[in-house]
N, C-alpha and C positions, 0 to 999 in steps of 0.2 A: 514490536519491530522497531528496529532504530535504524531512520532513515536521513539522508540530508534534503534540504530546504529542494533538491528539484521540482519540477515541474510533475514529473509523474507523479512525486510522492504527496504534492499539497491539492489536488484538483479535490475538487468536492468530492465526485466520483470514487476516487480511490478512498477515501476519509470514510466515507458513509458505508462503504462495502466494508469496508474493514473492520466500524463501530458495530453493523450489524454481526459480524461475527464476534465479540467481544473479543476483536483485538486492538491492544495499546498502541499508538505510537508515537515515538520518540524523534522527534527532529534535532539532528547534528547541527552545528553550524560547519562550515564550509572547511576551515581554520584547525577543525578538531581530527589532525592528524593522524592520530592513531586511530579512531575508530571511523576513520572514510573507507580502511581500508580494508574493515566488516563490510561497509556499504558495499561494496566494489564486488565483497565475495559473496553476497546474499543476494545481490540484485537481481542476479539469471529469475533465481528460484523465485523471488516477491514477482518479479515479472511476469512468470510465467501464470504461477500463482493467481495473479490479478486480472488473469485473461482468463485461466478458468473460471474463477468468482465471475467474471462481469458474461463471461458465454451461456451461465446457468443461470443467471440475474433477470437476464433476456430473453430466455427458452420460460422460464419460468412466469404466470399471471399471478399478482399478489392483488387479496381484495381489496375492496376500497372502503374505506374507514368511515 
């Protein structure tokens, strides 16, 4: 996923959900024109995306190590 430096996309939270599913990602910088405007078109879906992940993250007991 290639995302920019926002807040949604750097919290821990979104990082860790996203590593545990072995997915990559890519941070833009702010500056990098052409490709904010992927961000802009992909956001809805990472969004939504990352409300499902973190709704089953929660419903879900993982054991204890």
């Amino acid at each position: 996923i290639t995302t920019n430096a926002s807040k949604n996309f750097i919290s821990k939270k979104f990082l860790n959900n996203v590593t545990s599913l072995a997915i990559k990602v890519k941070k833009v910088p702010i500056k990098a024109y052409n490709l904010i405007s992927k961000v802009k078109r992909y956001y809805v879906v990472i969004y939504y995306t990352f409300k499902i992940i973190t709704s089953k993250l929660e419903t879900t007991t993982l054991p204890k190590h």
